[in-house]
C-alpha positions, 0 to 999 in steps of 0.5 A: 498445781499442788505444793509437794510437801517437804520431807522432814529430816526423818523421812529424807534419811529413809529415802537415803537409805532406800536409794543406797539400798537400791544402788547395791542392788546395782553393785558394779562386778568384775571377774578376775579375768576382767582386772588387771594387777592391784596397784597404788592409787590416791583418791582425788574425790569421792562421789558415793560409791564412786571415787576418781583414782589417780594413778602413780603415772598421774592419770586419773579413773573413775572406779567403784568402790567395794562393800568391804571398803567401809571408809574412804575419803580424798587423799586416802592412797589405795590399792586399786585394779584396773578393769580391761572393760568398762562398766557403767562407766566405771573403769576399776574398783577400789579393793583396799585403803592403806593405813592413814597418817592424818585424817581430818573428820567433821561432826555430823548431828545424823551421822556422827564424825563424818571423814573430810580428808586423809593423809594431809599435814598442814590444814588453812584456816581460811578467814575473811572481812566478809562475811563476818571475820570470826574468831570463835569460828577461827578457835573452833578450826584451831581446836580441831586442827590441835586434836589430830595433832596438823599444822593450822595456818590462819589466813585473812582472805579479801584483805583488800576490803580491810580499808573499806570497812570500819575503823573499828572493825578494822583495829579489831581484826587486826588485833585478833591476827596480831594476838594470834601470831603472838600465841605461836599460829602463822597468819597470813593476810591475801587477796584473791582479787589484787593478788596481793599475799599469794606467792607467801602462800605458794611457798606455804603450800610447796612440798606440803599436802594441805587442805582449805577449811573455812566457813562458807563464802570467805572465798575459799574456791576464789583462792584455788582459782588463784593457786591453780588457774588450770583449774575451773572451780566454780565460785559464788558471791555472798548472799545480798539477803543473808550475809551468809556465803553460798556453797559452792565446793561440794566435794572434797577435791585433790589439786596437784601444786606444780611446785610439789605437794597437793591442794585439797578444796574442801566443802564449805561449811558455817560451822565447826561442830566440837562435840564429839569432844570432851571440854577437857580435850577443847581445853587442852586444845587451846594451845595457850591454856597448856601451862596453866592447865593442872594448876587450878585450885579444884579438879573439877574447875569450869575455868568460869568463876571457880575460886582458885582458877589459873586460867582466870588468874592468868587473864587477870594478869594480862599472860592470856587474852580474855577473849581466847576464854570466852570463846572457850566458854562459848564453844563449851556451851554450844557443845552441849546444846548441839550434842545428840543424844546417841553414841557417835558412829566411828569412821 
């Protein structure tokens, strides 16, 4: 049997937009008749032109979503209406989403910023030993996190597998935690596998709503698992050939804490992209730059090796760490060979 070719990226957005084209010729319709009252209701997860609303009494529907809604995303808190019959196993329609207070969105190279989640207030920055611990990944997060203005917290999952590793990789990740809390971030070390740090976090999580971010495979959906063992999040081991974690979140998903406040799993993702953002804004972002930014001998400084450079001057002088620069200096150049070519499409 012949191989069946595989479509390029060009050909797999035509099929996307011939399928979605066919769905809204299958659009889910109700009368007036068959709709109950317009109520409150928060998205819990979202599954094309599905969403699972979750209503003010804790019990959750599948409903579809209308055309006129253009954007929505877990933890949008929405006006929604029941149906009295059922339809294509939809069971209510999502007419209207209230204004957001936060909202957490990814670059996307074809679709530009892509919506990850609403409404939270402190984002988890989950690290690990393995794969790789990195702190250019962590500062890519980090400078996101300060660009819509939500508490990061950085965590260290697997700390357990700290004393089977290297000792210099070993002094390195500690040292990057401890630089870390010296800038003013809260860090945290846990283990899914002993426990150990866990009930830190559950007080970090208690009355807040938060979501989980990091890259692939440092155990992001293992930690739900510890957090909320109600829940069967399907979890997956590292790649043996690659290192690199496989996914295993594929939507955004809202978890009630029962000590108050909520949980959202996010999808795991390799990389933070930061080019829908201007190198002033990532400098700007970098929480520790802020009292040297300004003070550079000309406007139009790269913080490289530009005469008169307060960041560079600062580093010289042991007030900032070199390390935090050149992480800067790499995401700036990444932002340019990763930056499409076409506006980005808002949200």
């Amino acid at each position: 049997m012949a191989k069946r070719k595989r479509l390029n990226k060009g050909q797999q957005r035509r099929v996307s937009a011939n399928q979605k084209k066919r769905l809204k010729g299958n659009d889910v319709e109700w009368n007036d008749g068959q709709l109950n009252a317009p109520e409150t209701g928060r998205v819990i997860s979202r599954f094309g032109q599905h969403a699972d609303i979750r209503d003010e009494q804790g019990n959750t529907y599948r409903c579809h979503i209308r055309r006129v809604v253009d954007s929505l995303v877990c933890g949008d808190i929405v006006q929604w209406a029941r149906a009295t019959t059922e339809q294509q196993g939809m069971q209510g329609v999502v007419i209207a989403v209230h204004e957001r207070q936060s909202l957490l969105s990814r670059p996307d190279y074809y679709d530009g910023l892509k919506p990850v989640a609403s409404n939270i207030d402190q984002i988890f920055v989950i690290s690990s030993v393995l794969p790789s611990f990195s702190a250019q990944i962590i500062d890519r997060y980090l400078v996101a996190c300060e660009d819509i203005g939500i508490e990061p917290i950085i965590v260290l999952n697997k700390a357990d597998l700290l004393d089977n590793i290297d000792d210099k990789e070993q002094a390195y990740i500690e040292q990057r935690l401890a630089d870390y809390q010296n800038i003013g971030y809260t860090v945290l070390q846990v283990s899914s596998t002993t426990g150990e740090g866990l009930e830190a976090l559950r007080q970090r999580l208690k009355d807040h709503v938060s979501i989980v971010v990091g890259q692939s495979g440092v155990g992001k959906s293992s930690l739900v698992n510890q957090l909320l063992p109600e829940v069967n999040a399907e979890t997956k081991q590292v790649s043996d050939n690659s290192g690199l974690g496989q996914h295993t979140t594929t939507v955004a998903t809202w978890y009630d804490l029962a000590e108050g406040g909520a949980l959202i799993d996010s999808p795991g993702i390799r990389e933070f992209s930061l080019w829908h953002l201007e190198p002033e804004r990532v400098a700007w972002c970098y929480v520790d730059f802020r009292d040297y930014l300004g003070g550079c001998k000309f406007r139009d400084c790269k913080h490289a090796e530009d005469p008169g450079c307060a960041l560079q001057e600062a580093v010289s002088k042991n007030e900032l760490h070199d390390w935090r620069l050149s992480n800067y200096h790499r995401i700036i150049e990444t932002m340019k060979t990763q930056k499409p070519s076409r506006v980005i499409r808002g949200n």
